[in-house]
C-alpha positions in Angstrom: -5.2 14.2 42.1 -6.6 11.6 39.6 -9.3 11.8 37.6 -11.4 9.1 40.4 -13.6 11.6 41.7 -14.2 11.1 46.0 -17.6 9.8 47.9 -18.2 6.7 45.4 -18.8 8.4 42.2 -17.7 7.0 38.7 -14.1 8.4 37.7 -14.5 10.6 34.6 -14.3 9.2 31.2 -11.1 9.8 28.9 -11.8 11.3 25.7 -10.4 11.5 22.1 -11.3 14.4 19.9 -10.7 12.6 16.6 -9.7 15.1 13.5 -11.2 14.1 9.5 -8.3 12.8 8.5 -7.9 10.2 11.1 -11.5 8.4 10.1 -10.5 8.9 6.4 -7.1 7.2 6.9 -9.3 4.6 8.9 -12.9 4.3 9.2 -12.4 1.1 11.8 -10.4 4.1 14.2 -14.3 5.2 15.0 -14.0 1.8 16.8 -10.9 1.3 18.0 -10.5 4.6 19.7 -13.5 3.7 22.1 -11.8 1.2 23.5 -11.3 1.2 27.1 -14.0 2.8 28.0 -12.9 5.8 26.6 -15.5 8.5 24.8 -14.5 9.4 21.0 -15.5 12.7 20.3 -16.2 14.1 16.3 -16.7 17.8 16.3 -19.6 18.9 13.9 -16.9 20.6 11.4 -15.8 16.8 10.6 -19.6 15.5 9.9 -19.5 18.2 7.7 -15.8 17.6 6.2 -17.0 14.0 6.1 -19.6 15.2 3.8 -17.8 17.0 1.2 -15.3 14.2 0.6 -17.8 11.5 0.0 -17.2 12.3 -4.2 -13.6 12.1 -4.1 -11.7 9.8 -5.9 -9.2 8.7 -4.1 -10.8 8.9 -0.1 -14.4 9.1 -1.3 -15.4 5.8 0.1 -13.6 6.2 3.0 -15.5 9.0 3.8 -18.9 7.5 2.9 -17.5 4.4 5.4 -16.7 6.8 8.5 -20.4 8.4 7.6 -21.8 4.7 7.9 -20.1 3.7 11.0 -21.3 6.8 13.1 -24.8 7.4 12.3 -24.9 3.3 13.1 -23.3 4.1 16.8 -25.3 7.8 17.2 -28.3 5.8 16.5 -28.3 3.5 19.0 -27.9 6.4 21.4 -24.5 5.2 22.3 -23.0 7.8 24.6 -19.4 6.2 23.9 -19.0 9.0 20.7 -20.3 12.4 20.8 -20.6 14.4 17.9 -19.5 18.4 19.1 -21.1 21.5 18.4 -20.0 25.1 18.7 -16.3 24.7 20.3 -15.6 27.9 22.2 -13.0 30.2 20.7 -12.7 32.3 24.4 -9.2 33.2 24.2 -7.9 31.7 20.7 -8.4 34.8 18.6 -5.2 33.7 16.4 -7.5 30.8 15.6 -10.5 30.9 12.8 -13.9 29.0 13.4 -14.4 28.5 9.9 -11.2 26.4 9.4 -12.2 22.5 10.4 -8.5 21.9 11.6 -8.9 25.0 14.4 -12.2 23.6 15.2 -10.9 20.4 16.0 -8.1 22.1 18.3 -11.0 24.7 19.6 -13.1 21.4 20.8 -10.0 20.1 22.8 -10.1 23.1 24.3 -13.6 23.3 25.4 -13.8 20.0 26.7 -11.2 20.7 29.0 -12.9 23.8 29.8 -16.2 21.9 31.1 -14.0 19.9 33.2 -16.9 16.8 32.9 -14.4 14.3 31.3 -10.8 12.8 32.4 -7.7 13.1 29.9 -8.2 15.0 26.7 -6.3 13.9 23.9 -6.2 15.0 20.5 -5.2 12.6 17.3 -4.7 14.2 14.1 -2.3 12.6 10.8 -2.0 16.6 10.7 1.7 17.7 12.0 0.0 21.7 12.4 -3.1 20.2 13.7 -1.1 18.5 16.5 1.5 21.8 17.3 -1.7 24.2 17.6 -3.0 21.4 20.3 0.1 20.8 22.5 0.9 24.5 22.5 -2.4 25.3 24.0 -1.6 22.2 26.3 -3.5 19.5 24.7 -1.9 16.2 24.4 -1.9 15.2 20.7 -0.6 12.0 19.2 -0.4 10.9 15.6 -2.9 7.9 15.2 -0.3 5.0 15.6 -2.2 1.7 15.2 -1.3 0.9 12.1 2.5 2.5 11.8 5.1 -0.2 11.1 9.2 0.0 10.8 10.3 -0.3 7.6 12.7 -3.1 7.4 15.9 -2.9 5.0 14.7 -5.1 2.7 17.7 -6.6 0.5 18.3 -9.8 -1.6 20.3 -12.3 0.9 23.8 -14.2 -0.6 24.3 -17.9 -0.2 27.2 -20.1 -1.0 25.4 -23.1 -2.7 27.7 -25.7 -3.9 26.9 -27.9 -7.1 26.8 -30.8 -5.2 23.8 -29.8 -3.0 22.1 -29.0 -6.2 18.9 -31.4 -7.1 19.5 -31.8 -11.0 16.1 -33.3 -11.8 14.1 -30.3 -9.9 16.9 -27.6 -10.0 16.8 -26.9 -6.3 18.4 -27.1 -2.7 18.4 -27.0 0.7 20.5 -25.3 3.0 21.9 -25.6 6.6 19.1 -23.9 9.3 21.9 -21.5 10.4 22.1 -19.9 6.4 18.1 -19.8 5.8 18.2 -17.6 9.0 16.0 -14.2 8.0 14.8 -15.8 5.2 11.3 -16.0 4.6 8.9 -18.1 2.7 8.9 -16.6 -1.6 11.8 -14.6 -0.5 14.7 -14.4 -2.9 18.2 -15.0 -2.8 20.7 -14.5 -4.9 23.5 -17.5 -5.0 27.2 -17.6 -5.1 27.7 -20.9 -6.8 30.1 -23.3 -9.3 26.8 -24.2 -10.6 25.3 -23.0 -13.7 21.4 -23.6 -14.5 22.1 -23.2 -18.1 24.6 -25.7 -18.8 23.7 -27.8 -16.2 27.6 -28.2 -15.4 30.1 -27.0 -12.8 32.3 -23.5 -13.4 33.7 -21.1 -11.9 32.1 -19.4 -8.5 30.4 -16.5 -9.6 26.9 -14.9 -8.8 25.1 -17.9 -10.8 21.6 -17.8 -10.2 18.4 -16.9 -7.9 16.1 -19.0 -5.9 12.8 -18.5 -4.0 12.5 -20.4 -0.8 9.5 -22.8 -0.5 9.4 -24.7 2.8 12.2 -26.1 3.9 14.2 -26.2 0.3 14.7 -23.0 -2.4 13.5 -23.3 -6.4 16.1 -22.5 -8.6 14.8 -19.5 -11.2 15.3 -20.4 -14.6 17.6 -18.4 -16.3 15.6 -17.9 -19.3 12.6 -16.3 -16.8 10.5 -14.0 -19.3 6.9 -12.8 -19.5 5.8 -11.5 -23.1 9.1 -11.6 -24.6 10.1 -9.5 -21.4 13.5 -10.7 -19.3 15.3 -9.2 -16.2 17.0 -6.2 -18.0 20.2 -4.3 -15.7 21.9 -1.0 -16.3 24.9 -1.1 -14.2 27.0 -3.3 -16.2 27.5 -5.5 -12.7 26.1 -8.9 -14.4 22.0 -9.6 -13.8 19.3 -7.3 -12.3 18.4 -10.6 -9.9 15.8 -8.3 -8.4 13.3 -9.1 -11.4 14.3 -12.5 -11.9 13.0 -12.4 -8.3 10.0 -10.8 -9.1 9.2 -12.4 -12.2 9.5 -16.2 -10.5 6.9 -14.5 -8.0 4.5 -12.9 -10.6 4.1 -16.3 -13.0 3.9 -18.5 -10.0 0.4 -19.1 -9.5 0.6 -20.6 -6.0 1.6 -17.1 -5.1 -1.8 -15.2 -5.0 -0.5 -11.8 -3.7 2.8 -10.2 -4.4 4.1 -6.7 -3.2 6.7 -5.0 -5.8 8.0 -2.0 -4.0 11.2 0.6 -5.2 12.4 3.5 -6.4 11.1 4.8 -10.2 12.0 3.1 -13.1 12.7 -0.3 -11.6 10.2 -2.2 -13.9 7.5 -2.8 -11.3 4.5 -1.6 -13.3 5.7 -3.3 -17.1 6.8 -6.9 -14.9 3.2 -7.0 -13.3 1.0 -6.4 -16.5 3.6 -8.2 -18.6 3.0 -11.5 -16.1 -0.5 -10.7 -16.2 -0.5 -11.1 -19.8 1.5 -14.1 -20.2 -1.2 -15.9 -17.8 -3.9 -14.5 -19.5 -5.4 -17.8 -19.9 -5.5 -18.6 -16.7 -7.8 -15.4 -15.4 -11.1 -14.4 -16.6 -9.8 -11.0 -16.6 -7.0 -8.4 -16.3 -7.8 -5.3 -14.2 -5.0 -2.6 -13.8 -6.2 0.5 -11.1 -4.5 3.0 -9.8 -4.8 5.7 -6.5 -6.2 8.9 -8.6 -4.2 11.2 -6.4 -2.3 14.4 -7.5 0.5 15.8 -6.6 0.6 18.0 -3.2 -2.7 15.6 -2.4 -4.7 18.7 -4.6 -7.8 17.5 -5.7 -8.5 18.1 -9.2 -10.7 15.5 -10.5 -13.9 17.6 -10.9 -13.0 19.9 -12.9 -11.4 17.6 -15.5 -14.2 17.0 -18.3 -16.0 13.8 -19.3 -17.3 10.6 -17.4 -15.5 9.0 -15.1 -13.4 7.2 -18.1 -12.5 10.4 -19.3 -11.3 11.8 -15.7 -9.1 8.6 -15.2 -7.3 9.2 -18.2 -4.1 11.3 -17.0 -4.0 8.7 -14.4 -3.6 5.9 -17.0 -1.2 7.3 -18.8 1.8 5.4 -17.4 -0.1 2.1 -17.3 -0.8 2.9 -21.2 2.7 3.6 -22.0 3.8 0.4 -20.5 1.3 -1.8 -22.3 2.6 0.3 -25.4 6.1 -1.0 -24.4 5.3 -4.4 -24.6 3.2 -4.3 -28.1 6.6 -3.4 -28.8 8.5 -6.5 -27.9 7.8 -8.6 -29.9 7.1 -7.0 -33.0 3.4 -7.6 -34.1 2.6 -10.4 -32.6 2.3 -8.8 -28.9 0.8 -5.6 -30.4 -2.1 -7.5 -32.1 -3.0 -9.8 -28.9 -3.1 -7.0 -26.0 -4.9 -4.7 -28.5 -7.4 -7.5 -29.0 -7.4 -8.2 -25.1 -8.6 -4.1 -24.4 -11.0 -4.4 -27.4 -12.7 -7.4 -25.6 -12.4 -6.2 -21.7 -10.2 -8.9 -21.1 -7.6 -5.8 -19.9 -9.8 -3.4 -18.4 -8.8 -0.1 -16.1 -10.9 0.7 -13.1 -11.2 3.5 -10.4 -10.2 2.5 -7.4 -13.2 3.7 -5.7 -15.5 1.1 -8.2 -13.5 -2.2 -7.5 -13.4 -1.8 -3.9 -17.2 -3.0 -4.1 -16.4 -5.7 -5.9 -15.6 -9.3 -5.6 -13.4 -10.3 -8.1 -12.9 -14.5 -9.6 -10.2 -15.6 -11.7 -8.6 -12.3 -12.6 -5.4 -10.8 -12.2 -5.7 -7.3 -10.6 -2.6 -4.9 -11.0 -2.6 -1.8 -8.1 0.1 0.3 -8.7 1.3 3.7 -7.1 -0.3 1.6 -4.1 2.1 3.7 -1.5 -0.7 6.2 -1.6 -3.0 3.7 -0.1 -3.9 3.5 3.3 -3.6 0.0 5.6 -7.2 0.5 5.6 -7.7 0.3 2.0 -5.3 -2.5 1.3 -7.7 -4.6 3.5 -10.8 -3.6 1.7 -8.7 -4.7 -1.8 -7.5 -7.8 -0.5 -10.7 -9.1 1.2 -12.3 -8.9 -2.6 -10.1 -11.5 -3.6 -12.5 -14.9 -4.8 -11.4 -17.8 -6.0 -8.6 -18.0 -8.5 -7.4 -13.9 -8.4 -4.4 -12.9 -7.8 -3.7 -9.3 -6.9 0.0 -7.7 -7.2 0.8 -4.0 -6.1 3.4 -1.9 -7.0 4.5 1.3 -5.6 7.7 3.3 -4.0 7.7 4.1 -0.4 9.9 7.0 -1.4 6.9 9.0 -3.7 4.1 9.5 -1.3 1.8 11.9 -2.8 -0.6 12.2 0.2 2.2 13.5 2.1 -0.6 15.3 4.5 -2.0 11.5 5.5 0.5 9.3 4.9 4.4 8.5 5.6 6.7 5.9 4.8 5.5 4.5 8.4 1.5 4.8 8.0 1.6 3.6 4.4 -1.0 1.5 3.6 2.4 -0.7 1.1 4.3 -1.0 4.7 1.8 -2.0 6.8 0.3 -4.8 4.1 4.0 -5.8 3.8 4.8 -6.2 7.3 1.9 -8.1 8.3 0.9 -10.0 5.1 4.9 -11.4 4.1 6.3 -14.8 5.1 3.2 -17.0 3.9 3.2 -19.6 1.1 0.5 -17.4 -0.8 2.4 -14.2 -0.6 5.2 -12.5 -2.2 7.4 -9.7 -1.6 10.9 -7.9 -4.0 11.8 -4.6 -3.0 14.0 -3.5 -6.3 17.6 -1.9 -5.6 17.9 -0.9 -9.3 16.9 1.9 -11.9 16.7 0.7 -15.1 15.0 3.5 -16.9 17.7 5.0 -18.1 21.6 6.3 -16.6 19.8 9.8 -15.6 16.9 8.1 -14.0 19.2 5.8 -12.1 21.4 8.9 -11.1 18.6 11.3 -10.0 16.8 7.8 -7.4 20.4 7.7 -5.6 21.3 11.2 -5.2 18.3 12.9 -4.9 
């Protein structure tokens, strides 16, 4: 029998019992999950989770969002979300009322008890959360809206003979059939009797790198450098092309938003502030943030001492050691002008929580360890963007600290990358190489 009920009355209403980390992940999901006339229900346990997150860090504002969005529905006396009270826990004495995840799965339960609604489903980003429901013969689903594949993402060879090669501009264009699954700012690395350097004719040999633009590719100046900073390889197999790639990319200020994702050590943090540096004339200001999240996804945050400044600090740190790096690079000269650039707020670190209520003109804004971001708050960066910013993240799709919320799927870095790559404005280099040191190199293939 379906859920039409006979004699002319309305067929009952499906129904979603939404867990706290599915609005955190997503405020918009409050939305989205009514859809189709279906009825979103938030047991009382996640008001209350809701509640105690609004001061964190890292989610905080998510939180404060999902708050905003439902007392906006419950006020209009929209029956389409129903906030639960009191789940009955008849018959689960393995579960505990106090924990929010078993009164999520408790709710479920009772709503299919009372028999008033159609389908009950469960979604939960929680794997336990979801196991407890099905066992007790709930459907439960994973909140999939925003998932993406994850692409093999790879530098693509081309044959490019000298004679195609434009002199004057240093660039080329290719047959249709070669540019095939290349898209607009990607790199590719060339095969060529060309060399850029000498301007004459050699021997093939992996001579250079070019970004497509349109219908022809740029040639990437050999001599590529930001701060005294140039592509730099371990392996001893000629150039790291991956950050000539991403360098082209970062000084190119037609490109406004550029994704640097791999493994640790590949120079994604010390290429984006080094770029941002070199340009400095060209922004009002440098902001570097970062996802305050620990390890495990523990939050720690309030029990560190000091302001807010002081709590950031062992966030920083890595950001400080690579601006220490480049004071380092060219002897005194780069130490004296980024130490004069902090001293003045023309570099300035921010928590992530305070720039996304912000609107941000002419600057260069750095986000790294952005694969602990959610889609949701890659859209709330992005849309700050005014006039003349450019905004680059960096992060590693293989060192998700919010393992609870987030995968290599629901990460906020894949989905922006997915859905934001292939446009004249936007950039994207996933690095293949270590370059921190042999070990470091060793450890990100075999471990």
């Amino acid at each position: 029998m379906d859920n039409n009920s006979k004699g002319g009355k309305e067929p009952k209403k499906d129904v979603i019992v939404a867990d706290t980390n599915i609005l955190v992940h997503n405020p918009s999901s409050i939305i989205t999950l009514r859809k189709n006339g279906k009825v979103l229900v938030i047991p009382w346990g996640v008001i209350l989770e809701l509640n105690g997150l609004k001061e964190r860090p890292d989610i905080g504002y998510d939180a404060r969002e999902a708050i905003r969005i439902i007392e906006e529905i419950r006020k209009d006396n929209d029956d389409s979300l129903i906030i639960f009270r009191n789940p009955s826990f008849r018959n689960l004495a393995d579960l505990d009322r106090r924990i929010v995840d078993h009164q999520v799965v408790a709710t479920a339960t009772t709503l299919r008890k009372k028999n008033e609604f159609g389908n009950i489903e469960l979604i939960s980003r929680d794997h336990t959360v979801r196991i407890l429901a099905r066992e007790l013969g709930i459907k439960a689903d994973d909140y999939l809206n925003e998932k993406v594949d994850i692409p093999e993402y790879c530098l693509k060879e081309v044959n490019v003979k000298s004679e195609i090669v434009s002199k004057k501009d240093l660039s080329f264009t290719l047959r249709d059939s070669d540019m095939e699954g290349i898209g607009e700012n990607d790199g590719v690395i060339c095969y060529s009797d060309f060399n850029p350097a000498t301007m004459f004719n050699g021997k093939w040999r992996k001579s250079f790198a070019s970004i497509r633009k349109g219908n022809f590719f740029s040639i990437i100046p050999l001599n590529i450098s930001a701060m005294g900073l140039t592509p730099y390889s371990l392996n001893g197999d000629g150039e790291n092309w991956y950050q000539y790639v991403a360098l082209a990319q970062l000084l190119n200020p037609a490109i406004k938003l550029v994704f640097l994702q791999g493994g640790a050590g590949s120079g994604k943090t010390l290429l984006a502030i080094a770029s941002a540096i070199e340009q400095r004339k060209q922004y009002r200001q440098i902001i570097v943030t970062r996802p305050m999240v620990h390890l495990e996804d523990e939050d720690r945050m309030g029990f560190l001492p000091g302001d807010e400044k002081a709590k950031m600090s062992p966030w920083l740190r890595p950001i400080i050691q690579a601006i220490d790096l480049l004071k380092e690079v060219d002897d005194s000269a780069n130490k004296s002008l980024i130490e004069k650039m902090i001293e003045n707020k023309k570099i300035d670190f921010e928590s992530l929580d305070y720039i996304r209520g912000m609107t941000f003109f002419k600057t260069f804004l750095v986000v790294d360890e952005s694969q602990n971001l959610t889609p949701h708050q890659f859209k709330t960066i992005i849309t700050r963007a005014g006039e003349g910013t450019k905004i680059v993240f960096t992060g590693d799709l293989g060192q998700i600290d919010r393992r609870r919320r987030l995968d290599k799927n629901s990460s906020g870095l894949a989905y922006a990358i997915a859905t934001m790559k292939d446009h004249p404005s936007v950039g994207v280099t996933n690095f293949k190489e270590t370059v921190r040191s042999p070990l470091a190199k060793l450890a990100e293939e075999r471990m």
